[in-house]
C-alpha positions in Angstrom: 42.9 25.0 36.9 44.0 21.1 37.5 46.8 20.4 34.9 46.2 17.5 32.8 48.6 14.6 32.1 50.0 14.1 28.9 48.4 11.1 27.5 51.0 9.0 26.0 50.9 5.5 24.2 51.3 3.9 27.6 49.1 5.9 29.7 46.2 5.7 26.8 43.6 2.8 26.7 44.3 -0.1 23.9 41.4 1.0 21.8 41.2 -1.3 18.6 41.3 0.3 15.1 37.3 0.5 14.1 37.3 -2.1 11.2 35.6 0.9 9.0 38.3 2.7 9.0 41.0 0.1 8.9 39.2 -1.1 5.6 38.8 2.9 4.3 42.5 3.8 5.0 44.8 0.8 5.8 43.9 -1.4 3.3 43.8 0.9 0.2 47.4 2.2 1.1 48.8 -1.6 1.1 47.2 -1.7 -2.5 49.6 1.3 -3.5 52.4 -0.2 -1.7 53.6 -2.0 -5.0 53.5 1.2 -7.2 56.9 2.3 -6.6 57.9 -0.8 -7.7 56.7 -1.0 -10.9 57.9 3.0 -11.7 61.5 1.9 -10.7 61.4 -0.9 -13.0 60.6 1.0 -15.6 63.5 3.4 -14.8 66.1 0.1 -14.2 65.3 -0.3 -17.6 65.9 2.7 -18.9 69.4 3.2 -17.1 70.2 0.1 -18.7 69.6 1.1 -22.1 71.7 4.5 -21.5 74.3 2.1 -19.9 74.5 0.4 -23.2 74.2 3.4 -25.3 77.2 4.5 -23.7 79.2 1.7 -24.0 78.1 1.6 -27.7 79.4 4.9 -28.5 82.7 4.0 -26.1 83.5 1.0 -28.7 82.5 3.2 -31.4 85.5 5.8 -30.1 87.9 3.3 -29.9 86.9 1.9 -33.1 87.6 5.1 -34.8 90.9 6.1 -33.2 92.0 3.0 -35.1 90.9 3.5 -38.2 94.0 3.7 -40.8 92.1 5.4 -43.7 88.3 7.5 -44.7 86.3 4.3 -45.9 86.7 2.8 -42.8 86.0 5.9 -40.6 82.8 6.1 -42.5 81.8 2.3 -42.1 82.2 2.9 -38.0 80.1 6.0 -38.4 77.8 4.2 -40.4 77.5 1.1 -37.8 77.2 3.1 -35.1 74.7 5.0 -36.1 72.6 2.2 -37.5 73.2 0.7 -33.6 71.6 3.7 -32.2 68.8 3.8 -34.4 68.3 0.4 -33.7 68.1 1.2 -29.9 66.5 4.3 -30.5 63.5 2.2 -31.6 63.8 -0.6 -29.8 63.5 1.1 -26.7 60.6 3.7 -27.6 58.7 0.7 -28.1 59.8 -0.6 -24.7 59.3 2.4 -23.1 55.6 3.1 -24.7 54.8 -0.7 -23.6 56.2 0.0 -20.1 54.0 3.4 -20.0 50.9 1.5 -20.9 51.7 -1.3 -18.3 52.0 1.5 -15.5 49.1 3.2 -16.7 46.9 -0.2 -16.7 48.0 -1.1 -13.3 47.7 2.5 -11.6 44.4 2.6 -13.5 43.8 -0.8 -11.5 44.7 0.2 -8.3 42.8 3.3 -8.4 39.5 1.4 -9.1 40.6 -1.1 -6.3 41.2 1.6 -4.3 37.9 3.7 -4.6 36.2 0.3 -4.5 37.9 -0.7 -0.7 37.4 3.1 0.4 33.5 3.5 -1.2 32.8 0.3 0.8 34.5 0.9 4.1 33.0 4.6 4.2 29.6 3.8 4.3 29.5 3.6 7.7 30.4 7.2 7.6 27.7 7.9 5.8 24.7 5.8 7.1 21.7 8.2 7.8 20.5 8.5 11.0 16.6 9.1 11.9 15.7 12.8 12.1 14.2 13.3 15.7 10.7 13.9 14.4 11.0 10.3 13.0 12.6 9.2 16.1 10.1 10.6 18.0 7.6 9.1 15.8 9.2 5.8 16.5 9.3 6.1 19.7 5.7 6.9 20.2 4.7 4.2 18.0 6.8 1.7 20.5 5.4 3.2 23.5 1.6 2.8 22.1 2.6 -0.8 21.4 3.9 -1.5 24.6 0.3 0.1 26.4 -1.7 -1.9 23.9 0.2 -5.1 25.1 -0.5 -4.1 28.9 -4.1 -3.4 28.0 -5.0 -6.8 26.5 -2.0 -8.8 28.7 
């Protein structure tokens, strides 16, 4: 038995991508290209607030190990928790809006997506003639073709 050649990039002919299938898989996976984006902006954001939560509660420490009586220990508590409530809300509502942005946008790109893919697949898909009907169209050719070498 002859042993075949590896084919490799070099040795294989330059056959162009069929447009069909550059449309059904190339072009939806550049849509999706920007996802991780928005995801990691949404957790930037988040470290962020955690970044200042902890330097909140650093200042709040320091605050507190300089307190000279009870009143004042309890105005420090008092801020500092008022601060992080503050936060607290300030970024569930940031966070819910930044869920509801990623949402909309994946929700986007998924239509986008199906869109590209549902047009550029219906070339997998086109029906071909069953061979009775090709038969049948054949015939129907042929008989034309005698009726035109008849009367021609």
């Amino acid at each position: 038995m002859p042993v075949q050649s590896k084919i490799t990039r070099e040795t294989a002919p330059a056959a162009p991508l069929p447009r069909q299938l550059h449309d059904a898989v190339i072009e939806p996976s550049k849509l999706w290209l920007g996802a991780p984006d928005i995801f990691l902006s949404a957790v930037a954001e988040w470290v962020e607030r955690r970044r200042e939560d902890l330097s909140a509660a650093k200042q709040a420490i320091q605050k507190l190990s300089s307190c000279k009586d009870a009143v004042e220990m309890a105005e420090v508590q008092q801020a500092f928790i008022l601060d992080c409530a503050s936060r607290w809300a300030s970024g569930s509502s940031s966070l819910a809006s930044g869920m509801l942005a990623f949402s909309q946008q994946s929700n986007e790109l998924m239509a986008r997506t199906a869109e590209a893919s549902g047009k550029a697949m219906t070339w997998v898909v086109q029906p071909t003639p069953a061979p009775a009907a090709a038969k049948a169209q054949h015939g129907a050719r042929a008989a034309a073709a005698r009726n035109r070498e008849v009367v021609g």
